[in-house]
C-alpha positions in Angstrom: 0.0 0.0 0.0 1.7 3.6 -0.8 0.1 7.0 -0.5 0.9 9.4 -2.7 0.2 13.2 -1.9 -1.4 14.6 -5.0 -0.9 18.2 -4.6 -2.7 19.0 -7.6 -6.6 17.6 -6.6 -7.6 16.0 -3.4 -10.5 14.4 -4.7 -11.9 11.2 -3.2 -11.4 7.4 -4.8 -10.3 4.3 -3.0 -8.7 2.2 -5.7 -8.4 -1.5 -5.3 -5.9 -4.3 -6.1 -8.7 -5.2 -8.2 -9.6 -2.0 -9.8 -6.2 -1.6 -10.9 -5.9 -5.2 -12.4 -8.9 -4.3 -14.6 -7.8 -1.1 -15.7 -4.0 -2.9 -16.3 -6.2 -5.2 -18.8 -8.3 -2.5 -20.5 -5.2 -0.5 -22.1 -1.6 -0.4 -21.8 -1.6 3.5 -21.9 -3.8 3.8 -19.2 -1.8 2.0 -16.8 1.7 3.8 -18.0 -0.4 7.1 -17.1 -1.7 5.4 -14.0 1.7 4.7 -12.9 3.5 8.2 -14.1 0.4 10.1 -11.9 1.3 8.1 -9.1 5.2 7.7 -8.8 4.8 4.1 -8.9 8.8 3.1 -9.4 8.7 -0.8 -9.8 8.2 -2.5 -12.8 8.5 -6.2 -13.9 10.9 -7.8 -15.6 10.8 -10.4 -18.4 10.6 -13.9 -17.3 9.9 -12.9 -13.2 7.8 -15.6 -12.5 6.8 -14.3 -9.0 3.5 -11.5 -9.0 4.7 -7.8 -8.4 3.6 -6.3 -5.3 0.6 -4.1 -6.4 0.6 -1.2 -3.7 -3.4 0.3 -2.8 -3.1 4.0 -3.5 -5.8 6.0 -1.4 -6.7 9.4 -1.9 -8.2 12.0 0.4 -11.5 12.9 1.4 -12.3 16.7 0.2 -12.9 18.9 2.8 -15.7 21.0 2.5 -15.8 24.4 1.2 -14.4 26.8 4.1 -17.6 29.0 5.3 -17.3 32.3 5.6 -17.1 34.4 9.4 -20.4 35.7 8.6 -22.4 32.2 7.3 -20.8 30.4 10.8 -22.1 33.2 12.5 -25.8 33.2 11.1 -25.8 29.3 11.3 -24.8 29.7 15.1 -27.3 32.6 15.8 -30.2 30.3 14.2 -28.9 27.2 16.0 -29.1 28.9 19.4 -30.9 32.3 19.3 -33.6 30.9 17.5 -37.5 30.4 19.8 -39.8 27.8 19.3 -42.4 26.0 21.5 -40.8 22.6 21.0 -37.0 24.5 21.5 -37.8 26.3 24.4 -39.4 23.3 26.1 -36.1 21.5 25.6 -34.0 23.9 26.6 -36.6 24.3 30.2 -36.1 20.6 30.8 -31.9 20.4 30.2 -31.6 23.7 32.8 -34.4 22.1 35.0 -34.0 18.4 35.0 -36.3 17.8 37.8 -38.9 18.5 35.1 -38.1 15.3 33.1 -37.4 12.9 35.4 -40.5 13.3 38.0 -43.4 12.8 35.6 -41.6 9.4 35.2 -41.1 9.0 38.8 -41.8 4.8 39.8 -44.1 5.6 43.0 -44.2 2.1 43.8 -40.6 1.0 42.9 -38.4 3.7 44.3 -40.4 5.7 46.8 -39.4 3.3 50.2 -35.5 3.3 48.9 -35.5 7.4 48.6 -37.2 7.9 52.0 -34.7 5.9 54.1 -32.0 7.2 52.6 -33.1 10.6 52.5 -33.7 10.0 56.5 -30.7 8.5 57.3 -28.0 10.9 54.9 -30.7 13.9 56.7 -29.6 12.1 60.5 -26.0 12.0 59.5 -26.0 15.8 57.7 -27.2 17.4 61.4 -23.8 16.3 63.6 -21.3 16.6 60.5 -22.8 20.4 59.3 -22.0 21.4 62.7 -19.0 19.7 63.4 -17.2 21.6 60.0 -19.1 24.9 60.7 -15.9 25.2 62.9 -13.3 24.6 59.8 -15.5 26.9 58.1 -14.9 29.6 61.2 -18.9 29.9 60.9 -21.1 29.4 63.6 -23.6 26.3 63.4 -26.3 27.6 62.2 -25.3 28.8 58.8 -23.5 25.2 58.2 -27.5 23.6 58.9 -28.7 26.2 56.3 -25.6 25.8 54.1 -26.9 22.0 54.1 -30.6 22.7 53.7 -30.4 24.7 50.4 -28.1 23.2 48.9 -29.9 19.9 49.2 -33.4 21.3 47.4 -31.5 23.1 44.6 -29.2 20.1 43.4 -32.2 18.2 43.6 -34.2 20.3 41.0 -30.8 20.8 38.6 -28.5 18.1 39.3 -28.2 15.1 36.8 -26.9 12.3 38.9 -29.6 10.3 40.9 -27.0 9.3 43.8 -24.5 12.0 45.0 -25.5 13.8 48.2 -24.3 17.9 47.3 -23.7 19.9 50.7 -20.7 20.6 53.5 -17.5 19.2 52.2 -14.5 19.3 54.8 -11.7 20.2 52.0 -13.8 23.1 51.2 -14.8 24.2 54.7 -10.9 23.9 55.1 -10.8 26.7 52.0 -13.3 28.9 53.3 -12.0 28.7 57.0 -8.6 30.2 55.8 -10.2 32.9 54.3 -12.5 33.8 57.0 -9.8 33.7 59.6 -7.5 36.1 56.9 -10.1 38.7 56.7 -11.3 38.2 60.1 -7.8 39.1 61.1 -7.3 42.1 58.9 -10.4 43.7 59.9 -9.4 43.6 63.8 -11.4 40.4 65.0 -8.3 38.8 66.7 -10.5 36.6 68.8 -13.8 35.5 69.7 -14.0 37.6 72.7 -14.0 41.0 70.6 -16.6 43.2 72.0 -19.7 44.1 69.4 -18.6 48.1 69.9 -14.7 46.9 68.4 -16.2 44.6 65.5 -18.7 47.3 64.1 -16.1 49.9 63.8 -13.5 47.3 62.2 -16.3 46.3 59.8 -17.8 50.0 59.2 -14.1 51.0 57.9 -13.9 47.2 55.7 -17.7 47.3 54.2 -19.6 50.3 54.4 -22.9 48.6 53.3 -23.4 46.3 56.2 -25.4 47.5 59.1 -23.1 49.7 61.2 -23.7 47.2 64.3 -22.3 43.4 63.2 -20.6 41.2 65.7 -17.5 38.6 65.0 -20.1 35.9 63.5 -22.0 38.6 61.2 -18.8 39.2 59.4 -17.8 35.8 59.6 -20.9 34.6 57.6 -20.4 37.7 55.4 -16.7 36.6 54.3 -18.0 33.0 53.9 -21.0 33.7 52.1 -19.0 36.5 49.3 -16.7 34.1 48.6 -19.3 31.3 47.6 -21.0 33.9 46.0 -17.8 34.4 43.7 -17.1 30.7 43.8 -20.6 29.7 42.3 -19.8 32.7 39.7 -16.6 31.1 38.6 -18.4 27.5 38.0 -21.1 28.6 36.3 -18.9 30.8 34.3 -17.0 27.7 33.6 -19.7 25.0 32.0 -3.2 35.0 47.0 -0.8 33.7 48.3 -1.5 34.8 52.3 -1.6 32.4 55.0 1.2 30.8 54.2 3.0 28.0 56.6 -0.7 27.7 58.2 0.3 24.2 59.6 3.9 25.2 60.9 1.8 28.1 62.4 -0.9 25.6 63.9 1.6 23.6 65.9 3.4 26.1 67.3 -0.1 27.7 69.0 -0.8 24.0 70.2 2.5 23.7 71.7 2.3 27.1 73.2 -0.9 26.4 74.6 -0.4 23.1 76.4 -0.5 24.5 79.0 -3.4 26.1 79.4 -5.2 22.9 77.8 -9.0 22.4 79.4 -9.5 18.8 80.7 -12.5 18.7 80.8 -12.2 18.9 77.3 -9.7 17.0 76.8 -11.2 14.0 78.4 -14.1 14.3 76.6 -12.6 14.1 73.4 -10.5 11.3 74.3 -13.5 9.6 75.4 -15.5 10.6 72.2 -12.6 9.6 70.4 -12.4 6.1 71.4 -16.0 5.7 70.9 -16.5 7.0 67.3 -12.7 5.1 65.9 -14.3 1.9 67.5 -18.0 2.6 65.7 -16.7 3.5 62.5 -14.2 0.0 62.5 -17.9 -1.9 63.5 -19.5 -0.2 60.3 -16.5 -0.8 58.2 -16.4 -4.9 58.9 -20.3 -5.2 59.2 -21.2 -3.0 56.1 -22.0 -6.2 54.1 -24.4 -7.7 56.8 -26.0 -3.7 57.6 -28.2 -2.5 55.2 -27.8 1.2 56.5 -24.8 2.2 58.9 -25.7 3.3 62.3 -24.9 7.1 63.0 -22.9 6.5 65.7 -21.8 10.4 65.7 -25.5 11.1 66.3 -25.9 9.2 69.3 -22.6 11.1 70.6 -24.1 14.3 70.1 -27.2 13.4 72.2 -25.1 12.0 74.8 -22.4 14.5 74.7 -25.2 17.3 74.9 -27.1 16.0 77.8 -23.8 15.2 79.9 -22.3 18.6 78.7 -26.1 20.3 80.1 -26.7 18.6 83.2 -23.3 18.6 84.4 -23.0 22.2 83.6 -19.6 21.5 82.0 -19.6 25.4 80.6 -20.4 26.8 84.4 -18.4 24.6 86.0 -15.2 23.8 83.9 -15.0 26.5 81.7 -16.0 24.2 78.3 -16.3 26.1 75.0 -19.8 25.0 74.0 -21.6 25.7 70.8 -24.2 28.3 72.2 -27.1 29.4 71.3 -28.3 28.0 68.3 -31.5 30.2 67.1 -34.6 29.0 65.4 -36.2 30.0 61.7 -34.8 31.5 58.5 -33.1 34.8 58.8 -33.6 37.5 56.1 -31.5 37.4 52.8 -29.0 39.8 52.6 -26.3 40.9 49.7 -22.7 38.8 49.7 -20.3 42.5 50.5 -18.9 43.9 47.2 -16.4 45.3 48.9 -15.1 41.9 50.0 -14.9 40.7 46.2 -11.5 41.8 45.2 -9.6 40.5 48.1 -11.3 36.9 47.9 -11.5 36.6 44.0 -8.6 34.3 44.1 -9.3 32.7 46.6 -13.3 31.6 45.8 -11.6 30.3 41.8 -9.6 28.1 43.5 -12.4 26.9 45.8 -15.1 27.0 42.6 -12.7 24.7 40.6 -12.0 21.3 43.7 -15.8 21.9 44.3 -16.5 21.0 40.8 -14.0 18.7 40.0 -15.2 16.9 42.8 -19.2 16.6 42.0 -18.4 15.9 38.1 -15.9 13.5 39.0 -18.4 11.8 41.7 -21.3 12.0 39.4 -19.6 10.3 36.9 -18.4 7.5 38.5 -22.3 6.5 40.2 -23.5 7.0 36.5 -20.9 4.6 35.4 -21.8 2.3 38.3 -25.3 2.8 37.8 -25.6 2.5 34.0 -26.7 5.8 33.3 -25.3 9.2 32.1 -24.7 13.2 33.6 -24.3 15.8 31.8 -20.9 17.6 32.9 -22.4 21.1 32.0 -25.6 21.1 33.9 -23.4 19.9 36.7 -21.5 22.8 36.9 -24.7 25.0 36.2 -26.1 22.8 39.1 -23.6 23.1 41.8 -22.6 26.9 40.4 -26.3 27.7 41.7 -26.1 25.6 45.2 -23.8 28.3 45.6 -24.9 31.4 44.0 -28.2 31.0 45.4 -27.8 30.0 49.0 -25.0 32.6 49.4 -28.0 35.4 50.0 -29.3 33.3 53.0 -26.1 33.3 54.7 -24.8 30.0 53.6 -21.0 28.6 52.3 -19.4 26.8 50.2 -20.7 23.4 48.9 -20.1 20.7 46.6 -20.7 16.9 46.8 -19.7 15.1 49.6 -18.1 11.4 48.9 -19.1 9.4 52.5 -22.8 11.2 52.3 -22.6 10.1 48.6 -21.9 6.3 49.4 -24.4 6.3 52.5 -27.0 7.2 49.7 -26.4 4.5 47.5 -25.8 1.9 49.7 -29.0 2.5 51.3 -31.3 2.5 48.6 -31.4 5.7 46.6 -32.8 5.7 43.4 -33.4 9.8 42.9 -32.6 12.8 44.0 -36.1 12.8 46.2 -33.5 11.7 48.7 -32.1 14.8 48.4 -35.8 16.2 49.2 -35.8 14.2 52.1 -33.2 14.9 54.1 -33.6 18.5 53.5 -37.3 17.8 55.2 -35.0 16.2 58.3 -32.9 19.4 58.1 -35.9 22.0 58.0 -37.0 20.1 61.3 -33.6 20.6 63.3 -33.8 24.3 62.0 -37.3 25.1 62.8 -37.6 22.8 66.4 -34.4 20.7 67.8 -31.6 23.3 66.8 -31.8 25.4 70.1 -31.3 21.7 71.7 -27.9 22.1 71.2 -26.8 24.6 72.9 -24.8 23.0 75.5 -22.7 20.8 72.7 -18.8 20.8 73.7 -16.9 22.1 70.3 -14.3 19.8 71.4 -16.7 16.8 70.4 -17.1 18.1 67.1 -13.9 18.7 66.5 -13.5 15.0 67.0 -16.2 13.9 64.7 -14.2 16.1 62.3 -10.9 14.0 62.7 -12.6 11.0 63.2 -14.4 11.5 59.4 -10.8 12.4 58.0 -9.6 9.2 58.8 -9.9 8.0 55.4 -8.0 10.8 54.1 -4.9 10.0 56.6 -5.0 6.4 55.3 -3.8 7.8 51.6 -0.9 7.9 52.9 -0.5 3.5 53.1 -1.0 3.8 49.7 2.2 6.0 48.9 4.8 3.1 48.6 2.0 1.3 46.5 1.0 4.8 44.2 5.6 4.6 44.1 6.3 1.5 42.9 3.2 1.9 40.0 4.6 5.0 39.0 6.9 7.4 40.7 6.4 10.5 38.5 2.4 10.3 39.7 4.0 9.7 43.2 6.1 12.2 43.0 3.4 14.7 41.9 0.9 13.9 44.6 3.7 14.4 47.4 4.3 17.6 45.5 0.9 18.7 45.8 0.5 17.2 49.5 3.2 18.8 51.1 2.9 22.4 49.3 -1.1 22.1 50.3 -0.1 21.2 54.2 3.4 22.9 54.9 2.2 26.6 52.7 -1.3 26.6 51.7 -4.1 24.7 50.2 -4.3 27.6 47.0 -0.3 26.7 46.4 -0.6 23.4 46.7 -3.1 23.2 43.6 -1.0 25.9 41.5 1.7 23.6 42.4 0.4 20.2 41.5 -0.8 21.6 37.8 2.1 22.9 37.0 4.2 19.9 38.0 1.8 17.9 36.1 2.4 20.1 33.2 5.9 19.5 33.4 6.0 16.2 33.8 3.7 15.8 30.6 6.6 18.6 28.5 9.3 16.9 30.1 7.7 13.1 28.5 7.9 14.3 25.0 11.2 16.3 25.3 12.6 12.3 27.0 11.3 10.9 24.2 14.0 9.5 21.9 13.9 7.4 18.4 13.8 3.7 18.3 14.8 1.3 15.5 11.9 -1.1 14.6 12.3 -4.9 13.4 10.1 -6.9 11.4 8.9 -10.6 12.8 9.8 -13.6 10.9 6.0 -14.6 9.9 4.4 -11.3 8.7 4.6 -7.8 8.0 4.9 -6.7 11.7 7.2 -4.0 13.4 8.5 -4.0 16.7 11.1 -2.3 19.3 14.7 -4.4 18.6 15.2 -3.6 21.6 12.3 -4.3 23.8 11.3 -8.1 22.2 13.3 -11.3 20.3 13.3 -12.8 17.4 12.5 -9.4 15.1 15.4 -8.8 12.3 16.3 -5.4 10.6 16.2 -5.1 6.8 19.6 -4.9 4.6 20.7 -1.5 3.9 16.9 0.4 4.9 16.4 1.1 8.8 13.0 1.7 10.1 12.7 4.1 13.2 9.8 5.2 15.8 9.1 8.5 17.3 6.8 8.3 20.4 5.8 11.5 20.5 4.8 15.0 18.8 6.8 17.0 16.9 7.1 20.8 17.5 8.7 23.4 18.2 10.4 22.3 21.7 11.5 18.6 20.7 12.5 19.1 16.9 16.1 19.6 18.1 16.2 16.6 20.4 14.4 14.5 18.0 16.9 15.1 15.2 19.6 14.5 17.7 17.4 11.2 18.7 17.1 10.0 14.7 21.1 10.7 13.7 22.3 9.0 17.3 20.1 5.9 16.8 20.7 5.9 13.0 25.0 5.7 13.6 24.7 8.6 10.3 24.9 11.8 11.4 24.8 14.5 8.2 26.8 17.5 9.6 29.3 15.1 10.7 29.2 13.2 7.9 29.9 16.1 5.7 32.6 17.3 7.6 34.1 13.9 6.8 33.3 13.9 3.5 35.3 17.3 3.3 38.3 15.9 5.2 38.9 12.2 3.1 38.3 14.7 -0.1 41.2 17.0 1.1 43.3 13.7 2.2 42.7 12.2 -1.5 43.8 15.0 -2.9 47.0 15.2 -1.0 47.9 11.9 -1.7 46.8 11.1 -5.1 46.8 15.1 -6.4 43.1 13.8 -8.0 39.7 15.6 -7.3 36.8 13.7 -6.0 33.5 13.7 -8.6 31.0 15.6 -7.1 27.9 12.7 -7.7 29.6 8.9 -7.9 32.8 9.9 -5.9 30.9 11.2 -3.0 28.3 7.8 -2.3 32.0 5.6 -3.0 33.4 7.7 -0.1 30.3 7.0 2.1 29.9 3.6 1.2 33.3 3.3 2.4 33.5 5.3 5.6 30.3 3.5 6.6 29.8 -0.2 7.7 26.7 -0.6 7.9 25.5 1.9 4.5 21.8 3.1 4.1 20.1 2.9 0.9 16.8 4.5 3.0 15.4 5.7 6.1 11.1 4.2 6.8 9.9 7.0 9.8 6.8 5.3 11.6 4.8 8.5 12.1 1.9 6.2 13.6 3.1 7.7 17.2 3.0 11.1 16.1 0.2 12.9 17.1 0.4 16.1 15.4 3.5 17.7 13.9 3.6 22.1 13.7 5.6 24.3 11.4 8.4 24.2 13.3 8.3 20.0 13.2 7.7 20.2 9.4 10.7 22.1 9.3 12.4 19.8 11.2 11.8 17.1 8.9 12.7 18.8 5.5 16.0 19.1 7.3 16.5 15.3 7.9 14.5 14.8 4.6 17.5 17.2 2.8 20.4 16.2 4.6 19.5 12.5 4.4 19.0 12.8 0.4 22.6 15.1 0.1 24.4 11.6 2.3 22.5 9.8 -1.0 19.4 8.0 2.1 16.3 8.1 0.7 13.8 9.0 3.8 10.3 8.1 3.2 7.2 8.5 6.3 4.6 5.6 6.9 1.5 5.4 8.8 1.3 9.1 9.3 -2.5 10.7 10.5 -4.3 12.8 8.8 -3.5 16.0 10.7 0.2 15.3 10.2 -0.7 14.5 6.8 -2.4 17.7 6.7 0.4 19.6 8.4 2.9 18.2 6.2 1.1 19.3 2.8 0.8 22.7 4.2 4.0 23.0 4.7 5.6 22.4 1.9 7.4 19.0 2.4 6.0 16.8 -0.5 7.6 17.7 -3.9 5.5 20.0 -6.4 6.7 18.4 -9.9 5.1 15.1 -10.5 7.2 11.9 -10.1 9.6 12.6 -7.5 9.4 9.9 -5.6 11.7 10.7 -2.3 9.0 12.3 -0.3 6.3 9.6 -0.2 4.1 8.9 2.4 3.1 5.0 3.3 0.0 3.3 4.4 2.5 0.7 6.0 6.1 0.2 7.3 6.2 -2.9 4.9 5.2 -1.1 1.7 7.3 2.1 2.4 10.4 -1.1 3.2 9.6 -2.4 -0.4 9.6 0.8 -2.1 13.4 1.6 -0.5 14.7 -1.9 -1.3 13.8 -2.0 -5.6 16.0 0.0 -7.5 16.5 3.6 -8.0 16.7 4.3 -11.3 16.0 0.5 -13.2 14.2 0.4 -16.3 12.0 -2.5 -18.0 
């Protein structure tokens, strides 16, 4: 098979063995001209009894006719500016996709599976939302509200029937740093600030709040803006202070020993106990539970009736939670002001939140056998923030244990999601006040206790090494710049040495000379597998990788290292015997015959041609089509025909436009091949024989 690049039409016909046979029989002219329009070199001689080779030649599919600016513009304008009835229906049910699936809603089927799980993810949502309302530096009310909206609007956009959207700790973690930053820079230093110092900090930091706002107000003001300009970013989408946080951490613990509470202490030790032991019962009896038992629950209840009738705040001086109040309080505008100094901050915190609830919904829809739409997910969750962010709320995404409570307890829908937000509107409305006596200490616990899985990542290191220690390597990057700096570093960091890594691949990657098996028309690594031989006189080489502008160098270097034939030196050479023949014989070398004698004889093992595997080759720019005009010229000048096989069509492409193939018809010593093996045969029959 041999492709020739016709520059003169690109017209399509796929021309057979057998097509060309008939033609062959229906005139000698026409195959002459046949032959002379495609650069076919072989011929037959007389009395060869074996059948010629008859190569396929294949030419391209015509593109269509290039529109103009303004016909792609009017086609795009009617495509999606257009209004119909049917249209605008369509495009109601993609934004709202609540709207599609609930008419179709099996009453019968799915309704019992929903309900429990929407009851038991609800149970579950009360102790965590208030437990990370403290790495959120927000008080626990906002978290319960934070966890109530955010439940009823995935439900009525969200595509995936099993993840459970609300508080997730990595981004509490992202919004607590910010809080605590601007918290600091406005002149809340602690929690004991008097409401007289906090309204004058916040009157000179955001003249359109009310003039009196406490620690908390400003708190949920920070937390909310940022979401606000988080869920901007992701539905857009469809800074460096803080740094040494955790060097900064353990040096206030250490300091602080000291002045450690113990009747905190022991509580958490005791909760702590309690919750690693529950949560190793779950684990080894999750096959034999149908639902697991919220063990932090029942520590909440017990730690808030010990905590109120042994007046552990009067009496020992425990930080409790406080008062917790009642209802819905009135919406209120995120703080403008606030926008510039968290903008970088909230991107960074709009693109883990996605990336998590795409990457979650996809997998369940694998799992499940059923698909999500990655746009409407970003829509979906960009709204669970924009939305909420007016009613005093934070951050949120999807949560991965919620998510897997969900399924493994029967979900079918997002009515689960309905559900538990009915559980949530109950603690809000009645129970919240309940607990005001809660110890923070015990939620800090349930905090650690639920990272656990997290900490265990770290077993898998030696494991993630051994698989593949540039991936290692990366994550340990990305671990250590997130812990020891900050969490916004730690993701700049971990793209950019993924980045590299990929760059630094192609710029590694070097040529490699291919083999043919014994029993067929297969090419292989000579190095990497037995048994493959090399052909007399041609050499076939790989190129794993593109070619452009920041690897044309190294993979020239690559081709004349692995081919033992490098042209600049070889021409030096040439120049250097020539002057040493001259000297010793007073005779000038001829400039055509002389020249191949001299390689031929300077070289033991001489080329006749070069075969390129392009198949590897994923595009090529004008830089790499340069790059191989060079090795194309200075390979034809040493008297090595170099010929490309099993190129793509964008390199193909690439290549045309560039100017490589040759623009007078016949020239043969730019071809293009279908296969290694045809390109192999083409190099091996002679140059310039004649029948």
């Amino acid at each position: 098979m041999k492709l020739k690049r016709n520059g003169m039409s690109t017209k399509t016909r796929i021309f057979s063995s057998r097509r060309l046979r008939k033609q062959k029989k229906s005139s000698t002219d026409q195959v002459e001209r046949s032959t002379m329009a495609h650069g076919d070199a072989s011929c037959m001689a007389s009395g060869d009894k074996n059948e010629q080779h008859e190569a396929l030649i294949l030419e391209r599919v015509p593109e269509e006719a290039a529109e103009s600016c303004q016909m792609v513009l009017a086609r795009h304008f009617r495509k999606h500016c257009s209004c119909s009835p049917q249209k605008t229906k369509s495009k109601v049910l993609d934004l709202v996709p609540i709207l599609k699936w609930l008419p179709r809603y099996q009453l019968r089927d799915w309704l019992l599976g929903d309900v429990m799980s929407g009851l038991i993810v609800g149970i579950l949502l009360v102790p965590q939302s208030i437990a990370y309302s403290l790495l959120a530096g927000q008080d626990p009310i906002y978290a319960l509200y934070t966890a109530f909206f955010s439940s009823i609007i995935y439900t009525l956009l969200g595509t995936s029937r099993h993840i459970s959207v609300g508080i997730f700790g990595v981004l509490c973690l992202l919004v607590g740093q910010v809080v605590n930053r601007e918290l600091a820079l406005a002149g809340y230093l602690a929690d004991g600030d008097t409401e007289s110092n906090g309204s004058v900090a916040l009157a000179g930091a955001n003249d359109s709040l009310a003039a009196a706002c406490d620690r908390s107000c400003y708190a949920i003001t920070v937390g909310a803006t940022v979401t606000f300009v988080a869920g901007v970013y992701q539905v857009l989408l469809g800074i460096l202070q803080g740094w040494f946080t955790l060097f900064k951490t353990w040096i206030s613990v250490l300091a602080n020993l000291g002045n450690t509470n113990l009747c905190d202490l022991i509580t958490s030790l005791a909760c702590l106990l309690l919750l690693l032991s529950a949560k190793e019962l779950n684990d080894r009896c999750k096959a034999k539970l149908k639902a697991p038992i919220p063990f932090e629950l029942f520590v909440v209840i017990i730690a808030t009736l010990a905590s109120h009738f042994g007046h552990f705040n009067a009496n020992y001086g425990s930080d409790v939670a406080g008062e917790i109040p009642t209802g819905f309080l009135p919406p209120q505008l995120p703080a403008w002001s606030l926008i510039p100094s968290v903008a970088a901050d909230a991107f960074s915190i709009a693109l883990v939140g996605f990336a998590i609830t795409v990457s979650l919904s996809e997998m369940f829809a694998k799992k499940h056998g059923y698909r999500v739409d990655a746009n409407q997910e970003m829509y979906a969750i960009g709204f669970c923030n924009i939305l909420p962010s007016f009613f005093r709320c934070f951050a949120t995404s999807a949560a991965l244990t919620k998510t897997l409570v969900k399924e493994s307890t029967g979900c079918q829908t997002q009515v689960s999601g309905l559900v538990s937000a009915a559980v949530l509107l109950l603690v809000l409305l009645v129970i919240a006040p309940v607990f005001h006596s809660l110890q923070k200490c015990v939620l800090a616990v349930i905090i650690v206790v639920n990272l656990r899985g997290a900490l265990r990542k770290f077993a898998q290191v030696p494991g993630m090494w051994r698989s593949n220690r540039v991936d290692a390597a990366v994550w340990l990057l990305t671990m250590a710049t997130s812990a020891l700096v900050n969490t916004e570093l730690g993701l700049l960091a971990g793209v950019l040495a993924s980045a590299f890594c990929v760059l630094g691949r192609m710029q590694l990657a070097q040529a490699t000379e291919l083999g043919r098996t014994s029993d067929r028309d297969h090419y292989e690594a000579l190095s990497a597998y037995r048994g493959l031989r090399a052909h007399p006189g041609v050499a076939v080489f790989g190129y794993p990788a593109p070619i452009y502008y920041a690897n044309q160098s190294l993979f020239k270097k690559s081709l004349y290292r692995k081919a033992a034939l490098d042209p600049v030196k070889e021409k030096a050479r040439r120049v250097k015997f020539e002057k040493k023949l001259k000297a010793e014989n007073g005779q000038q070398a001829e400039d055509g015959e002389g020249i191949a004698g001299i390689t031929l004889t300077l070289d033991r093992k001489p080329l006749r041609g070069l075969v390129l595997d392009c198949s590897a080759v994923l595009f090529v720019d004008s830089a790499g089509v340069d790059a191989l005009k060079e090795v194309h010229k200075d390979y034809s000048e040493m008297g090595v025909a170099l010929v490309l096989a099993r190129c793509n069509t964008a390199v193909l492409d690439a290549l045309q436009r560039g100017g490589y193939f040759p623009e007078k018809q016949g020239e043969d010593d730019a071809l293009t091949f279908f296969t290694i093996a045809d390109a192999v045969r083409h190099l091996q029959q002679p140059r310039n024989g004649g029948c």
